[in-house]
C-alpha positions in Angstrom: -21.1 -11.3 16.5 -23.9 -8.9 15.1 -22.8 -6.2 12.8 -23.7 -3.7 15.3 -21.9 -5.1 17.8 -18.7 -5.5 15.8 -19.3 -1.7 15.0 -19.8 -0.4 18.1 -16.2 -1.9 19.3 -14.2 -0.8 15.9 -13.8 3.0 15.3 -13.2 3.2 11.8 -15.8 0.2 10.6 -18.5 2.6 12.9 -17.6 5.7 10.9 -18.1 3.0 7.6 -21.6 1.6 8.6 -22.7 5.5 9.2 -22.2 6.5 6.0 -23.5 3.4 4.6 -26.3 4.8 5.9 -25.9 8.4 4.4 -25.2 7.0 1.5 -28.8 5.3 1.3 -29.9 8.4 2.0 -28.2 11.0 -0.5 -29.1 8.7 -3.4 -32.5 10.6 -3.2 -30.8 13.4 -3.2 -28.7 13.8 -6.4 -25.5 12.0 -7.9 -23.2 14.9 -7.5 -24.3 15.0 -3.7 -24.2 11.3 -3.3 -20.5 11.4 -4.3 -19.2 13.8 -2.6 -20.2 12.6 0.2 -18.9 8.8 -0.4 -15.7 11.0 -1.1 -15.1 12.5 2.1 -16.1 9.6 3.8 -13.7 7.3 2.4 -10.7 9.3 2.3 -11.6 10.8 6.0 -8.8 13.6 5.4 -7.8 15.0 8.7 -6.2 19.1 8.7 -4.2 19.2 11.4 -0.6 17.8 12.1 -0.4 14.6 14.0 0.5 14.4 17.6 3.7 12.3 17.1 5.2 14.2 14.2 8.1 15.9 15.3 9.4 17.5 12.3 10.7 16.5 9.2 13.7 14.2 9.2 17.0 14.8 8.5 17.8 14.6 4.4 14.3 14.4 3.3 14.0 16.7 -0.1 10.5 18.5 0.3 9.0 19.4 -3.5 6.0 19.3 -5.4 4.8 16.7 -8.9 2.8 18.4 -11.3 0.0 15.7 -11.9 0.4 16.3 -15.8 1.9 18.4 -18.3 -0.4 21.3 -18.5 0.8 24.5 -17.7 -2.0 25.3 -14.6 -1.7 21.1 -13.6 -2.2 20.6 -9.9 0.3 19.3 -7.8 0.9 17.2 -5.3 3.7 17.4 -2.5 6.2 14.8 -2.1 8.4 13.5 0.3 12.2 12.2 -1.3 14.8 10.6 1.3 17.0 9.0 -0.4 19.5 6.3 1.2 23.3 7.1 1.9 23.8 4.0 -0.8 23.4 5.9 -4.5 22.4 2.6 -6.1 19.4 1.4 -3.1 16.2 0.2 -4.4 14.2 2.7 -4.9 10.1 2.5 -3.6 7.1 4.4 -3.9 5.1 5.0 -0.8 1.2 5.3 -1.0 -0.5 6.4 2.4 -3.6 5.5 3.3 -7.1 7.6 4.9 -6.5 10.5 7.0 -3.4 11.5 7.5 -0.8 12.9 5.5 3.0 12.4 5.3 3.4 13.8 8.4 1.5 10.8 9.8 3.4 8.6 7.9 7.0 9.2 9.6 7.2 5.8 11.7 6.7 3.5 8.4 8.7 5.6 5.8 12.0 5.2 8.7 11.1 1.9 8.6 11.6 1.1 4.5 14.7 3.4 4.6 16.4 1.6 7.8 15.5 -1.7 5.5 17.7 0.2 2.4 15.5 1.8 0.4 15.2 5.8 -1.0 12.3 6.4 -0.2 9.6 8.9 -2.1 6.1 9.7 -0.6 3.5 11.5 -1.8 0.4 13.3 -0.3 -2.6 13.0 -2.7 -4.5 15.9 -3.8 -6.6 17.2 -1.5 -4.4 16.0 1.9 -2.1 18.5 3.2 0.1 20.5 1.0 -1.3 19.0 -2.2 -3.7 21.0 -4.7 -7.0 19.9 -4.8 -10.4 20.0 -2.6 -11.2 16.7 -1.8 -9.3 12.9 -3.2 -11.2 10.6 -5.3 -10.4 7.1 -6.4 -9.8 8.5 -10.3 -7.6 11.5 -9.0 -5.0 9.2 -6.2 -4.8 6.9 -9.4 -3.6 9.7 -11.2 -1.2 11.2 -8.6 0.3 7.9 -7.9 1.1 7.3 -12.5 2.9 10.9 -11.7 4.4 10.4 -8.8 6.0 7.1 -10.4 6.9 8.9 -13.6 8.7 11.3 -11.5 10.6 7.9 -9.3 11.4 6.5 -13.2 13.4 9.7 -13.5 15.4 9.0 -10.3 15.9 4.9 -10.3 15.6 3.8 -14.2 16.5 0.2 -13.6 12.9 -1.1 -13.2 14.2 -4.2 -11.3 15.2 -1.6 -8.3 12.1 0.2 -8.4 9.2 -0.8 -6.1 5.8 0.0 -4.7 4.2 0.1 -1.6 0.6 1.1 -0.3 -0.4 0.8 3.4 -4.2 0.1 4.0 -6.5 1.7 1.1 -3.0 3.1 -0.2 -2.6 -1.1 -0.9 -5.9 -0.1 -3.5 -3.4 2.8 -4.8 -0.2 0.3 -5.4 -2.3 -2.5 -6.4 -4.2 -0.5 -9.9 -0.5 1.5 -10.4 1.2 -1.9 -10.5 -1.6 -3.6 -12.8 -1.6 -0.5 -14.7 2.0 -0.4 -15.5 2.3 -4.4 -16.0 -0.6 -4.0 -18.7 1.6 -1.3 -20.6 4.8 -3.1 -19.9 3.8 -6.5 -20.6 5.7 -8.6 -23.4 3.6 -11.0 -25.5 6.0 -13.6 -25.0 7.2 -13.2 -21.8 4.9 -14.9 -18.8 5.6 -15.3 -15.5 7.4 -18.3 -13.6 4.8 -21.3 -13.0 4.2 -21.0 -8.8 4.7 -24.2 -8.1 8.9 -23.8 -9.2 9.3 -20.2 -7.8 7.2 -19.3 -4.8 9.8 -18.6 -1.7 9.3 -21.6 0.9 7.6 -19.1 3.2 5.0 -19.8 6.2 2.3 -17.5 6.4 3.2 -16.4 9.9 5.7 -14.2 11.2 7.3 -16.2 14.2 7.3 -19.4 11.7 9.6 -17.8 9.2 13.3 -19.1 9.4 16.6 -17.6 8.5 17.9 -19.2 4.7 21.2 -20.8 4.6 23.7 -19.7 1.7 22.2 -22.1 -0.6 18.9 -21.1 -0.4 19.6 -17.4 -0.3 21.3 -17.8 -3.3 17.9 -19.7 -5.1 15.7 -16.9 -3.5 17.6 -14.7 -5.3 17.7 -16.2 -8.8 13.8 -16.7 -8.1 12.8 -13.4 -7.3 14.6 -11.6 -10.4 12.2 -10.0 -12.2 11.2 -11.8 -15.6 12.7 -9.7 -18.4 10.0 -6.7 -19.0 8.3 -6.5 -15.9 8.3 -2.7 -15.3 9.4 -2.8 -11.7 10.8 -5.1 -8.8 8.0 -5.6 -6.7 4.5 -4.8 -5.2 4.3 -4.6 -1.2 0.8 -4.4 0.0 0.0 -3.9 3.6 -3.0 -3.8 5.9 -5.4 -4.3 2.8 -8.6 -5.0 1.6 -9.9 -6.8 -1.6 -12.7 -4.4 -2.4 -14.1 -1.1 -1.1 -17.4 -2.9 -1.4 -16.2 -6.1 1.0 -15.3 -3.8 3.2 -18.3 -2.1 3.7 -20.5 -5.1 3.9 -18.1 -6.1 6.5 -19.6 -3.4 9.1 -23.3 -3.9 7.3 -24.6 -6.9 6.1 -24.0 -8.9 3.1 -27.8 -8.8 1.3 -27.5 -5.2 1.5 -26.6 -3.2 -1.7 -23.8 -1.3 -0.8 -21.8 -2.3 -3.9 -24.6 -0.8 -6.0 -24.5 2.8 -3.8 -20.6 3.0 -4.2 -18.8 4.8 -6.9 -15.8 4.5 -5.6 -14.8 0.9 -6.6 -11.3 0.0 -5.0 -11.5 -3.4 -6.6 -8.1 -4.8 -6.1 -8.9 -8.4 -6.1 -10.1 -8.1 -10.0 -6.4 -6.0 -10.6 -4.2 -8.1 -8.8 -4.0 -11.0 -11.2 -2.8 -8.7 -13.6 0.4 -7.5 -12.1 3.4 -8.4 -13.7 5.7 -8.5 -10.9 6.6 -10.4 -7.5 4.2 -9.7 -4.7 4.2 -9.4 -1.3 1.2 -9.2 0.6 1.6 -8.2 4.4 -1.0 -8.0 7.5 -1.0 -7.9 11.2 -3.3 -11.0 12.3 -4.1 -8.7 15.3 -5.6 -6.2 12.6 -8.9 -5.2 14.5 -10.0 -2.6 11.3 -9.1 -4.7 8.2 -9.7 -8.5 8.7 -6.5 -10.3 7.9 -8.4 -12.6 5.2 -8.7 -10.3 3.0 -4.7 -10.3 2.3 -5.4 -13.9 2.1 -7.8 -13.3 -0.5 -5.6 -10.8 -2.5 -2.3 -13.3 -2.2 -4.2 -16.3 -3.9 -5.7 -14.0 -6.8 -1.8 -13.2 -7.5 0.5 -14.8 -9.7 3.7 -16.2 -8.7 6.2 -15.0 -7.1 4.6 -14.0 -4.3 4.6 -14.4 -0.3 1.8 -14.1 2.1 3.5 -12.5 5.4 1.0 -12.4 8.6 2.6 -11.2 11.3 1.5 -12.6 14.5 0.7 -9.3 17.2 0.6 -7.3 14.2 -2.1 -4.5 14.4 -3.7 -2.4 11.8 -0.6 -0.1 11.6 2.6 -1.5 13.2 3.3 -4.7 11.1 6.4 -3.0 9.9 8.0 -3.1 13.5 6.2 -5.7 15.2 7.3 -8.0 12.2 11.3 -6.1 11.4 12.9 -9.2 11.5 10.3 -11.5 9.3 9.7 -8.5 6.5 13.6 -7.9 6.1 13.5 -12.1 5.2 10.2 -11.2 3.4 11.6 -8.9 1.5 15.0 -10.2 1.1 13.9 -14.0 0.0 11.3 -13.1 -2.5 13.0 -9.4 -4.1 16.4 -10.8 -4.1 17.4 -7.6 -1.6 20.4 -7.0 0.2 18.1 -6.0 3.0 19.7 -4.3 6.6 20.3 -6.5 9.7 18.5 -6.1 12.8 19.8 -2.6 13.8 18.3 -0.2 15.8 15.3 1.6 13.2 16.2 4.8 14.6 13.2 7.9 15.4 10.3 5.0 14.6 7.3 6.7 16.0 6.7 3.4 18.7 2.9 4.3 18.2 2.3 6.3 15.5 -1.4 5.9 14.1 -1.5 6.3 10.8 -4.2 4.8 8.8 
C-alpha cells in the first residue's frame, strides 16, 4: 500500500503527512514559525467538551499543580479519584493529543474499577491548564510536577505507578527514565530476563488464568528491586519515535527527522527505566501500528510483558482486553487487581486520543 493510499484511509496519519508538508514549508520561513506550527500540529488540542462526557464523576477531587515553585508558576488542572481502599496503588495518568480529561473519562473508570487512585492531569495549554499551546519540554515538565504532587499522596514508591495512552506513552516513558536515572543505586541492577519475565503470550485471548503457585512466583517476580522509584510503567497505544511515526504516513528517504524538534524518542529512553514494564496495544490499532509496542517491549529491561490485545483499536484496549490486562497487570506488578465486575459508567465508545 502507497503512503497516500494508507493516508487517505487513516484520519490522524492524513492530518500527519499534511503537516509534514507544512513543515517543509515553514523551514523557509523562520525557526520560531516552524515550531509553532509542529506544536500545534502534534498536540492537535481540541476547545470544546467531548460528546460523551457527561459530567464529572462521583468523588473526583478537581484542583490545580503549580508546575514549580515560583510564586507566578503556571498550573496545570488535575483530576484526583482516589479508591474506597486507603492503601490502593496509586497511578499517574498521562493523556494523549486532543482531548482533555473530559475525554479521558472511559479509561480513567477503567484503572479505578482495576483498584487504583487515580490522578490525571491536563497539560498546559489543554483545557483548564495555564499556558498557550503544549510542547514536548513543557508536558515533560507538568508530568515531574504532577508526580511530585502523587509522591505526596502514595510515598511507598512500590505502590506508585505510571501510565500514558498514545503520545501520553512518550510522556510516561521520559518521566519513568527520568526518575530511574535519579533513583538509580550503583549496586543495584535489575533481574536477568531470562529468570523473571511473567510466562505471558503476546496476545490477549492466549493469556491464561495462574494457578496458586504461580501467582505466588509472579508476585515475588514483579516486586520491585530495592530503589526503583516506583512500581511500574504501563504504556498503551504507543509509538517509538515521533520521527517513525511520521515517516510512517511519508516515506522513509524523506527528512522528516531533521524538520522535527519535537523528538518523542522513547525507544532511546526506555532501556533506561528502572522498573517493571508493561507495554499494551490493540492489534486492530488502525492509527499507531502495533509494532511499534513491539519495538518499545524489546528495548526494555526485564520484567516486562508485551500485551496485544486481539480486536483492540487505537483507544479501547482497556475494555476490549479487561480480563487479560487485570492478569497483565496482576502477574507482572504483583497487584491484587478486581475480578471481572461490571466497570461501571465506561464510555462504550469514547474517542479519546
Amino acid at each position: 500500500m502507497s503512503p497516500s493510499s494508507f493516508a487517505e484511509r487513516h484520519p490522524i496519519t492524513r492530518r500527519l503527512l499534511v503537516g509534514a508538508t507544512i513543515l517543509g514549508v515553514l523551514t523557509a520561513c523562520g525557526t520560531a514559525a516552524l515550531q509553532y506550527e509542529e506544536e500545534r500540529l502534534t498536540f492537535r488540542v481540541v476547545k470544546e467538551t467531548p460528546g460523551w462526557y457527561v459530567g464529572l464523576p462521583d468523588g473526583v477531587r478537581e484542583f490545580d499543580i503549580p508546575v514549580n515553585r515560583d510564586a507566578d508558576a503556571q498550573r496545570i488542572h488535575a483530576w484526583w479519584w482516589p479508591a474506597k481502599n486507603p492503601n490502593a496503588p496509586a497511578v499517574l495518568y498521562l493523556h494523549g493529543t486532543r482531548w482533555s480529561l473530559t475525554g479521558q473519562v472511559f479509561r480513567l473508570e477503567q484503572l479505578r474499577a482495576f483498584g487504583f487512585s487515580v490522578l490525571a492531569i491536563d497539560y498546559r495549554g489543554f483545557d483548564k491548564s495555564d499556558g498557550d499551546l503544549p510542547s514536548e519540554k513543557t508536558v515533560y515538565e507538568d508530568a515531574h510536577a504532577a508526580w511530585d504532587w502523587l509522591v505526596a499522596q502514595q510515598p511507598d514508591p512500590a505502590r506508585r505507578y505510571i501510565y500514558g495512552h498514545s503520545l501520553g506513552g512518550a510522556v510516561a516513558v521520559d518521566l519513568a527514565a527520568s526518575l530511574s536515572k535519579q533513583d538509580a543505586p550503583s549496586e543495584i541492577a535489575l533481574p536477568d530476563a531470562a529468570s523473571t519475565e511473567p510466562a505471558m503470550q503476546p496476545r490477549a485471548q492466549h493469556l491464561s488464568a495462574p494457578n496458586a503457585k504461580s501467582k505466588s512466583r509472579a508476585a515475588n517476580q514483579a516486586a520491585s528491586p530495592p530503589g526503583t522509584p516506583a512500581g511500574g510503567l504501563i504504556v498503551e497505544s504507543s509509538f517509538t519515535t515521533l520521527a517513525d511515526m511520521a515517516r510512517e504516513v511519508t516515506y522513509a528517504w524523506l527528512p522528516v527527522g531533521l524538520l522535527m524538534s519535537q523528538k518523542f524518542d522513547s525507544m532511546s529512553k526506555m532501556a533506561k527505566v528502572a522498573m517493571p514494564v508493561l507495554v499494551v496495544h490493540g492489534a486492530a490499532d488502525r492509527f499507531v501500528p502495533s509494532r511499534f509496542s513491539q519495538q518499545l517491549y524489546d528495548a526494555a529491561t526485564s520484567p516486562k510483558t508485551l500485551l496485544l490485545v486481539e480486536g483492540g483499536s487505537h483507544n479501547n484496549s482497556m475494555r476490549t482486553g479487561a480480563d487479560q490486562y487485570r492478569k497483565a497487570l496482576g502477574q507482572l506488578f504483583g497487584l491484587r487487581i478486581h475480578g471481572a465486575e461490571d466497570l461501571g459508567a465506561a464510555v462504550a465508545n469514547g474517542s479519546g486520543d
